[in-house]
PDB file of N, CA, C and O in Angstrom:
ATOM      1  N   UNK A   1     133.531 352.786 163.052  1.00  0.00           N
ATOM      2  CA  UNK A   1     132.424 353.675 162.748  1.00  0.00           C
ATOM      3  C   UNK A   1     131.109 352.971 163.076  1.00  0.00           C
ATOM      4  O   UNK A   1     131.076 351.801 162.694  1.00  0.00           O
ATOM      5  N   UNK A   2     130.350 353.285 163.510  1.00  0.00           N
ATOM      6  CA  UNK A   2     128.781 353.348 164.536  1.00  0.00           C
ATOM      7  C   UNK A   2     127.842 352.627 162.747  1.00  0.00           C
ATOM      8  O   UNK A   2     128.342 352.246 161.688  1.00  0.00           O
ATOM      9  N   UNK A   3     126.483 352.730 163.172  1.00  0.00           N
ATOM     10  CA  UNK A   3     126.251 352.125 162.516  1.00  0.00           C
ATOM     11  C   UNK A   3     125.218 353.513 161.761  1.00  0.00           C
ATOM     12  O   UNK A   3     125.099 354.278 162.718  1.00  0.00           O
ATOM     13  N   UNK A   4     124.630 354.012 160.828  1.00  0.00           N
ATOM     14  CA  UNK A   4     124.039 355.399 159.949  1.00  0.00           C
ATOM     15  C   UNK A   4     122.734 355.616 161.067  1.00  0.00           C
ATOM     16  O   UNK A   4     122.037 354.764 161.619  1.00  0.00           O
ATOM     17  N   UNK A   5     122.709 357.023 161.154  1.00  0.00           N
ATOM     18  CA  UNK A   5     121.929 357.423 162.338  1.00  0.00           C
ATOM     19  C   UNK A   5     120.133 357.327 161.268  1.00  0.00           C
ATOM     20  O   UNK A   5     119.854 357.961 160.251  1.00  0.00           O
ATOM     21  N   UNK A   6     119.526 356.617 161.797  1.00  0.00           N
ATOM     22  CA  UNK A   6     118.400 356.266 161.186  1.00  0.00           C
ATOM     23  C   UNK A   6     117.108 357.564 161.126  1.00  0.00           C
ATOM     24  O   UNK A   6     116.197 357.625 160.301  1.00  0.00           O
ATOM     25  N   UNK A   7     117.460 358.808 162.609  1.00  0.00           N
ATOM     26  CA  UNK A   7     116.908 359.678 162.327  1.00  0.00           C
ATOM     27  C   UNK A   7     115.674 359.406 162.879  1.00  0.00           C
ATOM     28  O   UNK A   7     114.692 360.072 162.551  1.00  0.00           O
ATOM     29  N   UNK A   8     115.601 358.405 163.768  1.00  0.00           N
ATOM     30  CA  UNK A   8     114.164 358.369 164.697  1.00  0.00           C
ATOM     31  C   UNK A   8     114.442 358.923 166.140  1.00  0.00           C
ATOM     32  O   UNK A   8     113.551 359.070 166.976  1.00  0.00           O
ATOM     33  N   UNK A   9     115.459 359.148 166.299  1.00  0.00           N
ATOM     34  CA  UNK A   9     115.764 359.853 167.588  1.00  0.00           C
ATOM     35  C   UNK A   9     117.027 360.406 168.001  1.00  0.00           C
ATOM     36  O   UNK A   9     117.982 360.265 167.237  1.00  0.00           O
ATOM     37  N   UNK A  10     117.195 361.076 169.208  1.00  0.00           N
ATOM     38  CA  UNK A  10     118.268 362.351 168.594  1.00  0.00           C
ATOM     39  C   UNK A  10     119.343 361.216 169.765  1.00  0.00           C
ATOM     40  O   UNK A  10     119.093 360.686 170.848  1.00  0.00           O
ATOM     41  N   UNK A  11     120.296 361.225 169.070  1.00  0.00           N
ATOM     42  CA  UNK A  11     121.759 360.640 169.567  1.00  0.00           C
ATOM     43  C   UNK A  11     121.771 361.760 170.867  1.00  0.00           C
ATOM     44  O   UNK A  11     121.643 362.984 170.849  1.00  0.00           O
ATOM     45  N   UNK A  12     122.022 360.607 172.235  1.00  0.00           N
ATOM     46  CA  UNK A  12     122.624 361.421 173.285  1.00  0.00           C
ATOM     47  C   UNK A  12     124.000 360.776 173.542  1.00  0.00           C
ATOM     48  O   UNK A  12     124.370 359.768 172.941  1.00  0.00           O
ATOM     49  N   UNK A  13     124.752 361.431 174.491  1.00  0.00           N
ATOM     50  CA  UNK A  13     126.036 361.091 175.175  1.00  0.00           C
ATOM     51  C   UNK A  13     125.580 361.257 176.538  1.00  0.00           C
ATOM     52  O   UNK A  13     124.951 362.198 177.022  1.00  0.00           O
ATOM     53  N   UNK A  14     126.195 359.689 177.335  1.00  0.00           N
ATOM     54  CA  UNK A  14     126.225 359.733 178.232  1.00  0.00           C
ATOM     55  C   UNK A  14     128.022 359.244 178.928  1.00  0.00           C
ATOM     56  O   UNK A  14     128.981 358.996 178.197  1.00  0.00           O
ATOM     57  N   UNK A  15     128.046 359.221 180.356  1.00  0.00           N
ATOM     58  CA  UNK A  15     129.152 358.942 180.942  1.00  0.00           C
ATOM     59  C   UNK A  15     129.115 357.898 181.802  1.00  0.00           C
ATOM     60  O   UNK A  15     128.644 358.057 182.928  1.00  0.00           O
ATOM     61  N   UNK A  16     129.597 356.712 181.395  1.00  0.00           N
ATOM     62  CA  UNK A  16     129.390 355.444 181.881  1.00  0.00           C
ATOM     63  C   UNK A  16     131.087 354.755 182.370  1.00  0.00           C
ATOM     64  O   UNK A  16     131.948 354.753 181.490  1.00  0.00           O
ATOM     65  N   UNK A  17     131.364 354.333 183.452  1.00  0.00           N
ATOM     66  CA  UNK A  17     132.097 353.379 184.087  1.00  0.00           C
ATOM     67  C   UNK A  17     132.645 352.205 182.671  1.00  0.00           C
ATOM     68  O   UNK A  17     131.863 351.654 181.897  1.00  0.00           O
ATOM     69  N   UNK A  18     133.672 352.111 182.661  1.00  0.00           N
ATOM     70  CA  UNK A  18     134.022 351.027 181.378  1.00  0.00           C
ATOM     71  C   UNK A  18     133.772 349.966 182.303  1.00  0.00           C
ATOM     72  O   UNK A  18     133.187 349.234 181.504  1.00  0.00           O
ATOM     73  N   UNK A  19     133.765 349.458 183.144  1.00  0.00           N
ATOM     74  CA  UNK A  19     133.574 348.283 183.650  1.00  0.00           C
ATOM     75  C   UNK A  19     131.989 348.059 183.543  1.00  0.00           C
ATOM     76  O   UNK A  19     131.628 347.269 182.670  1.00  0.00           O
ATOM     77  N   UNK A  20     131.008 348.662 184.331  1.00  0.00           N
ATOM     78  CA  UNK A  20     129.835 348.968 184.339  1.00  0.00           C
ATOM     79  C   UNK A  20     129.119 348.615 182.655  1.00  0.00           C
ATOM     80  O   UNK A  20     128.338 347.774 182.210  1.00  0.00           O
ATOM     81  N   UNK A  21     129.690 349.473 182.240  1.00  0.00           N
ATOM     82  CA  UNK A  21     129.174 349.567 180.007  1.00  0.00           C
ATOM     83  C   UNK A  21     129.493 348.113 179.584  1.00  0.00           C
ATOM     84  O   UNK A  21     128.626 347.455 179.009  1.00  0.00           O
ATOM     85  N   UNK A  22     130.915 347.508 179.897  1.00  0.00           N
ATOM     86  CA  UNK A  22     131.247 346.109 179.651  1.00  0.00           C
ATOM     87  C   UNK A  22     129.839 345.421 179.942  1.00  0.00           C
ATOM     88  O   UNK A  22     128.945 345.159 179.137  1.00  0.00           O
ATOM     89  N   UNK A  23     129.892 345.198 181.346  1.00  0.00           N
ATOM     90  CA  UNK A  23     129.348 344.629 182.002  1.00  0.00           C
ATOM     91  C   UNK A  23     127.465 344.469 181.514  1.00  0.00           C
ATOM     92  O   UNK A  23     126.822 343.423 181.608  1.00  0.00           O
ATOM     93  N   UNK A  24     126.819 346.072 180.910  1.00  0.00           N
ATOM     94  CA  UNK A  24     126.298 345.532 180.588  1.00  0.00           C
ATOM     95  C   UNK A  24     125.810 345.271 178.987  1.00  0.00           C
ATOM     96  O   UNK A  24     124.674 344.999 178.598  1.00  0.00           O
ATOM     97  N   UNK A  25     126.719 345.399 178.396  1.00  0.00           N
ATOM     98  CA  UNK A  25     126.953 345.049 177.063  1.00  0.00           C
ATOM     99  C   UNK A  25     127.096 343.743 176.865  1.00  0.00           C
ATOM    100  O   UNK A  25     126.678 343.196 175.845  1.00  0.00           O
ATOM    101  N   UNK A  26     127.714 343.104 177.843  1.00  0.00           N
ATOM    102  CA  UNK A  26     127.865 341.318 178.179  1.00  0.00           C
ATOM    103  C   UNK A  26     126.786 341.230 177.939  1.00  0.00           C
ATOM    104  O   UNK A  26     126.496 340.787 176.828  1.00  0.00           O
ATOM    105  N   UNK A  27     125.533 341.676 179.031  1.00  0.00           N
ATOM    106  CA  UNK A  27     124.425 340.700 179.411  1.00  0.00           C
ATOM    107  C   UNK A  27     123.190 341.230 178.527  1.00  0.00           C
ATOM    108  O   UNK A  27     122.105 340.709 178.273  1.00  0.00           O
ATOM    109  N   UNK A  28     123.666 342.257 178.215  1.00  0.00           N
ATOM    110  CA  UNK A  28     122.260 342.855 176.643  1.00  0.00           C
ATOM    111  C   UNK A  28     123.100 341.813 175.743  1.00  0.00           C
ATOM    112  O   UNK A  28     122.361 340.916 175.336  1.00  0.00           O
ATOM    113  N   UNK A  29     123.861 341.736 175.501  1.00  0.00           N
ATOM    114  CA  UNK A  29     124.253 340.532 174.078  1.00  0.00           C
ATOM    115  C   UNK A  29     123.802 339.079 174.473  1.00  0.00           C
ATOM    116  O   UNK A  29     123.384 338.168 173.758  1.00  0.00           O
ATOM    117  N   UNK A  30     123.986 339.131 175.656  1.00  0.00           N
ATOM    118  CA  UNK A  30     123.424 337.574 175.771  1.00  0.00           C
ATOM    119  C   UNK A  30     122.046 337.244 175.899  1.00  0.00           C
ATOM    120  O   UNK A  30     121.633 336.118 175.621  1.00  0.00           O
ATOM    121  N   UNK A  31     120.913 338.657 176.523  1.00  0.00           N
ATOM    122  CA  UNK A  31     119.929 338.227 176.231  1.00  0.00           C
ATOM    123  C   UNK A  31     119.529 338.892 174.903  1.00  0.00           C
ATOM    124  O   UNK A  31     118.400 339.379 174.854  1.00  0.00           O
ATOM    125  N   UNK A  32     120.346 338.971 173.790  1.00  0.00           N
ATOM    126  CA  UNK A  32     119.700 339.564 172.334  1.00  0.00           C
ATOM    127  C   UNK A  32     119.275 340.908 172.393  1.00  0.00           C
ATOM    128  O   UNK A  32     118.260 341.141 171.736  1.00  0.00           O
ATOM    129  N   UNK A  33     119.763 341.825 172.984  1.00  0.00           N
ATOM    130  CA  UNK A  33     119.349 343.096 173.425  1.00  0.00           C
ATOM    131  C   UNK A  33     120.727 343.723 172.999  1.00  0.00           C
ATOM    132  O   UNK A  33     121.842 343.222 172.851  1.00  0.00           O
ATOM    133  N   UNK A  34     120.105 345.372 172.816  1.00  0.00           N
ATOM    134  CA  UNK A  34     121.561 346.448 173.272  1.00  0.00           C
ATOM    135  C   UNK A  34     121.600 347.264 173.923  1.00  0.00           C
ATOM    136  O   UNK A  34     120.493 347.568 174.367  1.00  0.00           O
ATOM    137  N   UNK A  35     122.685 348.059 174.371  1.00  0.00           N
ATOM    138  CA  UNK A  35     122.624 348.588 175.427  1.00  0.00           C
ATOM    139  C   UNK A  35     121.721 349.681 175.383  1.00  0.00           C
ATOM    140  O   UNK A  35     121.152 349.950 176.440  1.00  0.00           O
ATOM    141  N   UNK A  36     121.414 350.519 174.156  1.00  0.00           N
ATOM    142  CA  UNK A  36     120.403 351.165 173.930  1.00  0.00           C
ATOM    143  C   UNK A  36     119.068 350.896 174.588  1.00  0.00           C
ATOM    144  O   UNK A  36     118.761 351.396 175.670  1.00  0.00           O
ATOM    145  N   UNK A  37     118.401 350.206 173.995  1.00  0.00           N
ATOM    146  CA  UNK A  37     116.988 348.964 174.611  1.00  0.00           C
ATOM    147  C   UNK A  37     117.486 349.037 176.246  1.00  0.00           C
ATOM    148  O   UNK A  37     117.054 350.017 176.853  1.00  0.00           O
ATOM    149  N   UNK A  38     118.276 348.178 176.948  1.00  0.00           N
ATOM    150  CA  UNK A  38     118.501 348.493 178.239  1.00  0.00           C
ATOM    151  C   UNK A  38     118.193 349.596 178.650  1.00  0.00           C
ATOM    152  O   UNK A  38     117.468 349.706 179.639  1.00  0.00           O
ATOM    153  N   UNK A  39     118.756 350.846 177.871  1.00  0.00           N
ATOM    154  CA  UNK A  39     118.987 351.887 179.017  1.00  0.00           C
ATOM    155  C   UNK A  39     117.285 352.331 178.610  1.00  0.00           C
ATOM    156  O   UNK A  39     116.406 352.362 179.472  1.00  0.00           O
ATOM    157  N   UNK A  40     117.055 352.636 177.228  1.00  0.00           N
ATOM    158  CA  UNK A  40     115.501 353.191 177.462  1.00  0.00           C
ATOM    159  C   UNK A  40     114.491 352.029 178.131  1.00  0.00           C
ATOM    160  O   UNK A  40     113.334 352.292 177.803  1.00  0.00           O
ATOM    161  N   UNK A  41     114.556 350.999 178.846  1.00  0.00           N
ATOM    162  CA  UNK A  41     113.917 350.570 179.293  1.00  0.00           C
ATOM    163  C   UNK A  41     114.319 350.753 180.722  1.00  0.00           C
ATOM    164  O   UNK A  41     113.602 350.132 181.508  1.00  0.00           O
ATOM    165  N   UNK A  42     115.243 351.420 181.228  1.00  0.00           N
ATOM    166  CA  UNK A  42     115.221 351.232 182.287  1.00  0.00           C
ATOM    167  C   UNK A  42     114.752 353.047 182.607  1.00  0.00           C
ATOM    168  O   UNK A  42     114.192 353.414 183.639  1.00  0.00           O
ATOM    169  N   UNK A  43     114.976 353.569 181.954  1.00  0.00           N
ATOM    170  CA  UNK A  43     114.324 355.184 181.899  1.00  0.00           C
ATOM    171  C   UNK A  43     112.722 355.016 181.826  1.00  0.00           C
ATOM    172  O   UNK A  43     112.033 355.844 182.422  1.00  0.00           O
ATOM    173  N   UNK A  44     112.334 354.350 181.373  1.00  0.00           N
ATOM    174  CA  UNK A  44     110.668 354.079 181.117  1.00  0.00           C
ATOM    175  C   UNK A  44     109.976 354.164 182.111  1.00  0.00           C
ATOM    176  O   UNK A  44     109.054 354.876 182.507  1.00  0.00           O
ATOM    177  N   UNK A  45     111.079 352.574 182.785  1.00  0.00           N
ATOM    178  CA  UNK A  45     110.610 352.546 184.683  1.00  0.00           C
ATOM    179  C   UNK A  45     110.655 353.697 185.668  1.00  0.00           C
ATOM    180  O   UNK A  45     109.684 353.995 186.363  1.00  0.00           O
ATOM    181  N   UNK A  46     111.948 354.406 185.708  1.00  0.00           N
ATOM    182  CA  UNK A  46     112.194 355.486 186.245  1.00  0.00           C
ATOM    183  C   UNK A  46     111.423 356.684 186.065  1.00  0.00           C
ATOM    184  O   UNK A  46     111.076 357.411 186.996  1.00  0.00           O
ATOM    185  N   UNK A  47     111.160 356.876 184.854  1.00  0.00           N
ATOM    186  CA  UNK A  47     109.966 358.097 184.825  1.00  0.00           C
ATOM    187  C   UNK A  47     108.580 358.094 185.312  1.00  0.00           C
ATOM    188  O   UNK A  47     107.951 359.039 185.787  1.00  0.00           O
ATOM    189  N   UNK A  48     108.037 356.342 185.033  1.00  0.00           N
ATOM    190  CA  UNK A  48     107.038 355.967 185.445  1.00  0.00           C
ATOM    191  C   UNK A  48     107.336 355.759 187.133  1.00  0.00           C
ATOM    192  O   UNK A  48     106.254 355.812 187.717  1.00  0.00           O
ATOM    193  N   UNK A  49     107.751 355.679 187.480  1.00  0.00           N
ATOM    194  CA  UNK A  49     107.673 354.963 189.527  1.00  0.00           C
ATOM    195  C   UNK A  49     107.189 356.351 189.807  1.00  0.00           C
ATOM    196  O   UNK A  49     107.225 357.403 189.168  1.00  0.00           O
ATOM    197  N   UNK A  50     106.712 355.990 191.005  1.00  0.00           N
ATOM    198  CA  UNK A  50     106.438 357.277 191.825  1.00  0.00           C
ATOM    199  C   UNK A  50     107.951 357.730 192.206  1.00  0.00           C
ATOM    200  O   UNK A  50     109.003 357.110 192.052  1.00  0.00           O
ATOM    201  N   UNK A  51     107.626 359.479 192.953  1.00  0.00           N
ATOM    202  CA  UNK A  51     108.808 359.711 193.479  1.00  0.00           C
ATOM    203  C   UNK A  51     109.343 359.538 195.023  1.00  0.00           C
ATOM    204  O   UNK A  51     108.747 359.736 196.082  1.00  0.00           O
ATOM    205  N   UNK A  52     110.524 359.148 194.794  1.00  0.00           N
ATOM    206  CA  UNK A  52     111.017 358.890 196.070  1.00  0.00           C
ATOM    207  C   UNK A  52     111.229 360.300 197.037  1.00  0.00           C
ATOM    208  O   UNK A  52     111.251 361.420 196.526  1.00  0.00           O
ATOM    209  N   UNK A  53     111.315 360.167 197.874  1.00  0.00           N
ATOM    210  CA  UNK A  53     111.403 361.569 198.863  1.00  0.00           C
ATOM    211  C   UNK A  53     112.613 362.330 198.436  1.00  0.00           C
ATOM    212  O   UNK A  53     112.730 363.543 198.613  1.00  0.00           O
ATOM    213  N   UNK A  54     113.830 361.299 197.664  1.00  0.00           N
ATOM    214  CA  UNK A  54     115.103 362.179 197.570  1.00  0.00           C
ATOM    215  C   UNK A  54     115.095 362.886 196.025  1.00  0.00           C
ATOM    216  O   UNK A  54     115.856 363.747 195.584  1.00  0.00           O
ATOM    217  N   UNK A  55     113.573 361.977 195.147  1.00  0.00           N
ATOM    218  CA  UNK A  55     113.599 362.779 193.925  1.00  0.00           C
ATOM    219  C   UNK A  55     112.675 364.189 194.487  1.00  0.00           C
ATOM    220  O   UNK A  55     112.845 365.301 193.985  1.00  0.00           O
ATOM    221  N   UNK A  56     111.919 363.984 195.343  1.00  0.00           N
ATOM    222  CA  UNK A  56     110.839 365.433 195.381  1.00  0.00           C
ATOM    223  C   UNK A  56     111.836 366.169 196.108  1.00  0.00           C
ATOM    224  O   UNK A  56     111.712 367.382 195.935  1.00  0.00           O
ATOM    225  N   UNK A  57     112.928 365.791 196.978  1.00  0.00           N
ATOM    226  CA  UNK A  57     113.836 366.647 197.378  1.00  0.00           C
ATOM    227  C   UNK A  57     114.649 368.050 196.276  1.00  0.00           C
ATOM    228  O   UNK A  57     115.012 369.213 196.452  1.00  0.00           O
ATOM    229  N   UNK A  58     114.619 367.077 195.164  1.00  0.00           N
ATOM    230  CA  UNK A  58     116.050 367.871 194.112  1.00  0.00           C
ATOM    231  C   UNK A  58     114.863 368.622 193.085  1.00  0.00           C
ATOM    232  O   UNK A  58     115.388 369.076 192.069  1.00  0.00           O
ATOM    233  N   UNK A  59     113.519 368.813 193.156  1.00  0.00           N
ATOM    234  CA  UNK A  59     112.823 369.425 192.768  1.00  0.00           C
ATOM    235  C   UNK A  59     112.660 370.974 193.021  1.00  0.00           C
ATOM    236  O   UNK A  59     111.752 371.598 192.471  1.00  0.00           O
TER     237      UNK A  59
END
């Protein structure tokens, strides 16, 4: 069982590669991180970059 939903933000599901999720569950534990923190930091970047021609494409 997960750890009590604290209620600052809404639980999503995503679909991740078990090798991939391992992989980076390894390296968020080793630098003191979780995979949570990873992924909204890597969404942060992504929303912030400009768009690439293949994102203004799927617009």
């Amino acid at each position: 069982m997960g750890r009590p939903a604290t209620g600052k933000t809404p639980l999503r599901n995503v679909r991740v590669p078990d090798g991939l999720w391992s992989a980076a569950k390894a390296k968020a534990e080793a630098e003191g991180r979780t995979v949570t923190d990873v992924i909204v930091s890597a969404l942060h970047r992504y929303v912030s970059s400009r768009p690439t021609r293949q994102d203004s494409d799927e617009a």
